[in-house]
N, CA, C and O of each residue as an XYZ file, in Angstrom:
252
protein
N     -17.343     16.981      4.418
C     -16.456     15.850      4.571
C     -16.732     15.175      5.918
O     -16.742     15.885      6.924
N     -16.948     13.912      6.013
C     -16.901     13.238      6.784
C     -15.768     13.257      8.343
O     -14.653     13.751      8.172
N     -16.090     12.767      9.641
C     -14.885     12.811     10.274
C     -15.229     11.863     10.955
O     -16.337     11.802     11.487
N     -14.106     10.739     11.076
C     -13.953      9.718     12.024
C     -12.654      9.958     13.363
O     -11.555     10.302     12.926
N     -12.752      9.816     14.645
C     -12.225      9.287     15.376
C     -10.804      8.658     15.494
O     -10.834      7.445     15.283
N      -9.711      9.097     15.742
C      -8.248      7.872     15.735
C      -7.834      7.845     16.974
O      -8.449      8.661     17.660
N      -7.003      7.211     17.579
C      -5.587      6.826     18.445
C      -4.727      6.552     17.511
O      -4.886      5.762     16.580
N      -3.364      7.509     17.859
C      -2.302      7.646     17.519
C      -1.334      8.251     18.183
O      -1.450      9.334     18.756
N       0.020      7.320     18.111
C       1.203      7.902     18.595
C       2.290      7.411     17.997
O       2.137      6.494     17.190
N       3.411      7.847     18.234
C       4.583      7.539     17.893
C       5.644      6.619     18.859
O       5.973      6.867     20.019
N       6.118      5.354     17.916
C       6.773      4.637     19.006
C       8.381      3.937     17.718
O       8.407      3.007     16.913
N       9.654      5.165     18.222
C      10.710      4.851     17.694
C      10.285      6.054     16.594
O       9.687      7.111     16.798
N      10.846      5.465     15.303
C      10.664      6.282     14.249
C       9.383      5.818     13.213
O       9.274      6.096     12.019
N       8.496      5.060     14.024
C       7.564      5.000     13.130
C       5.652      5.528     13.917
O       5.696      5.828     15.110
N       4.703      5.575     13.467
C       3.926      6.328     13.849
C       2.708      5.122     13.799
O       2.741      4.208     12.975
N       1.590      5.286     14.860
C       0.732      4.162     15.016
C      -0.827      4.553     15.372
O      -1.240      5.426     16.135
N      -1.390      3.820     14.741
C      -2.882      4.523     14.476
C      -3.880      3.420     14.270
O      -3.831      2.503     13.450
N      -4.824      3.695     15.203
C      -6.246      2.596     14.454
C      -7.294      4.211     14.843
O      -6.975      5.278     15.369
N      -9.096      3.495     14.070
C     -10.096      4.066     14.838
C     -10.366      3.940     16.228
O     -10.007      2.909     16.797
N     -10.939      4.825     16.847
C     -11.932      4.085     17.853
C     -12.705      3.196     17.608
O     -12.801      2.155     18.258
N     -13.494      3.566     16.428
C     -14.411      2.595     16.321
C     -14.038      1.350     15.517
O     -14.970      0.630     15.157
N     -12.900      1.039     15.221
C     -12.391     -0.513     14.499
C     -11.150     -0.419     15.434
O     -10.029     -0.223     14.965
N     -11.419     -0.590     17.019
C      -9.666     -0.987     17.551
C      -8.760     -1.897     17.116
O      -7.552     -1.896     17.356
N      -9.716     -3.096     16.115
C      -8.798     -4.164     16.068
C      -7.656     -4.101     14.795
O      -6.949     -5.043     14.437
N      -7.668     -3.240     14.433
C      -7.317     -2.493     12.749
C      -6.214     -1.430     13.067
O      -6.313     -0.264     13.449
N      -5.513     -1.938     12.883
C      -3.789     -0.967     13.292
C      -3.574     -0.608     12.018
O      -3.903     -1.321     11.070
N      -2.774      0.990     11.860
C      -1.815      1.152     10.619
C      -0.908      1.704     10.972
O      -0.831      1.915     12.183
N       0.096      2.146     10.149
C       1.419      2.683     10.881
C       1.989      3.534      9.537
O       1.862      3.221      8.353
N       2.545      4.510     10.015
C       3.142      5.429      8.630
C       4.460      5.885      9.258
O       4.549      5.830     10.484
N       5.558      6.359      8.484
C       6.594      7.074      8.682
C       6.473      8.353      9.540
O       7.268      8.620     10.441
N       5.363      9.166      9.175
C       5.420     10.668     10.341
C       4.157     10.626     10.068
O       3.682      9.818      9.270
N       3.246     11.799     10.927
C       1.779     11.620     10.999
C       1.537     12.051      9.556
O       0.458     11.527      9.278
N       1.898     12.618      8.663
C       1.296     12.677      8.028
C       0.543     11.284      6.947
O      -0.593     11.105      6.507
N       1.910     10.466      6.834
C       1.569      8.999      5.793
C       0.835      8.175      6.596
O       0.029      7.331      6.202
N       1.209      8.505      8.066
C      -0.001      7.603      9.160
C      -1.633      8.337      8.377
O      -2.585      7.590      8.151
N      -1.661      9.134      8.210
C      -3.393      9.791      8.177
C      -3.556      9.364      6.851
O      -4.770      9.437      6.661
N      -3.058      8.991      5.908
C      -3.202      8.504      4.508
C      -3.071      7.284      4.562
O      -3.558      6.591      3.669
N      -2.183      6.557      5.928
C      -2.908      4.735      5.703
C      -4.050      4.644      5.866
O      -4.941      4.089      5.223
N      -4.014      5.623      7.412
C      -5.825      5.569      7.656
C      -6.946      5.614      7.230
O      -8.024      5.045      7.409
N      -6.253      6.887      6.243
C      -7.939      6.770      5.172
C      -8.222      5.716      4.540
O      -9.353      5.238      4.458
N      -6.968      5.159      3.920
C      -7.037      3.670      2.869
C      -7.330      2.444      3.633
O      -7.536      1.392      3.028
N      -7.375      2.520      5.307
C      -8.206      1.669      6.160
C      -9.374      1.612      6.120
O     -10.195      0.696      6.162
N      -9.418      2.784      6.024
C     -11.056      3.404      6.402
C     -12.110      3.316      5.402
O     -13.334      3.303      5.533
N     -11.135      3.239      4.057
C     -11.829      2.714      3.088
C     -12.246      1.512      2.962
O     -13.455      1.300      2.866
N     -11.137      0.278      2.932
C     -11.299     -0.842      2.900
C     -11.966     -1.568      4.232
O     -12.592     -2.621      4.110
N     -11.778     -0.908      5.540
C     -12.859     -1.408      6.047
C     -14.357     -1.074      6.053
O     -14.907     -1.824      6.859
N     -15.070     -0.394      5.576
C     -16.395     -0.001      5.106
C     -16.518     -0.247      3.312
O     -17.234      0.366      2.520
N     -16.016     -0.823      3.176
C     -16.510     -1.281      1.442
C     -16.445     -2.566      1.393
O     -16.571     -3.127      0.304
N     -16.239     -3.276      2.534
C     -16.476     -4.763      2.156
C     -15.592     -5.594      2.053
O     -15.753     -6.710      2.548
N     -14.560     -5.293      1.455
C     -12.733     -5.691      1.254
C     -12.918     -6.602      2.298
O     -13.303     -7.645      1.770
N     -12.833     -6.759      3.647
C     -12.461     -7.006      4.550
C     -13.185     -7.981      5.707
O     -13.684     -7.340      6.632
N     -13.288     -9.150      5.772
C     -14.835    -10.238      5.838
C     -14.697     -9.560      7.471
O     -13.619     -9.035      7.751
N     -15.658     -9.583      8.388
C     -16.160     -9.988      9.327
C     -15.714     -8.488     10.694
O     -15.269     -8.386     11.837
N     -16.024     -7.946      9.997
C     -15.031     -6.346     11.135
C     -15.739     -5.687     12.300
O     -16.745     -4.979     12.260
N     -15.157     -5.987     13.145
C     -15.887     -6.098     14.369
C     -15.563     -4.612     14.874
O     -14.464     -4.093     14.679
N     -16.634     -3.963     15.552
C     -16.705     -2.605     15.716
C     -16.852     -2.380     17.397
O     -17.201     -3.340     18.084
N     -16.577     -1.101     18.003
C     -17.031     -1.233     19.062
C     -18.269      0.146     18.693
O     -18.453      0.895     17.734
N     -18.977     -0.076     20.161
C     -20.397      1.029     19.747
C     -20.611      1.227     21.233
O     -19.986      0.544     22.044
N     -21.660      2.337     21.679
C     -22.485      2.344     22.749
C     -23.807      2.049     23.330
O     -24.788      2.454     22.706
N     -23.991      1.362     24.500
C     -25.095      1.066     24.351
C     -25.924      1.897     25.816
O     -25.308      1.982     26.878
N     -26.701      2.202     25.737
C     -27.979      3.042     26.476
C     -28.249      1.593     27.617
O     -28.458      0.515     27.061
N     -28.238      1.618     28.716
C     -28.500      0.394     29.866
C     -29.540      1.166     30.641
O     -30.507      0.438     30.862
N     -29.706      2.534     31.194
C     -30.306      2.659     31.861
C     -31.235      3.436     31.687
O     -32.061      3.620     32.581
């Protein structure tokens, strides 16, 4: 199985999550658990195309 990367926390009673690597892509669930099941259904729709123009961050080698 695959593993991607998150930020997540909790703010009030609801729970908040993107990738690292798609910061611009927020989801939010009731407790971590429905947070990790938006995520996947992010994670889907942003790598299948669903979603025009998805800007990523990456690393780059300078020196």
């Amino acid at each position: 199985m695959d593993k991607i990367r998150y930020v997540f926390w909790q703010d009030g009673d609801q729970w908040l999550g993107y990738f690292e690597e798609y910061p611009d892509y927020m989801t939010q669930g009731e407790d971590l658990e429905d947070l990790k099941n938006h995520l996947r259904d992010l994670y889907r729709d942003l790598t299948s195309g669903q979603i025009p123009s998805v800007r990523r961050v990456a690393e780059l080698e300078v020196s």
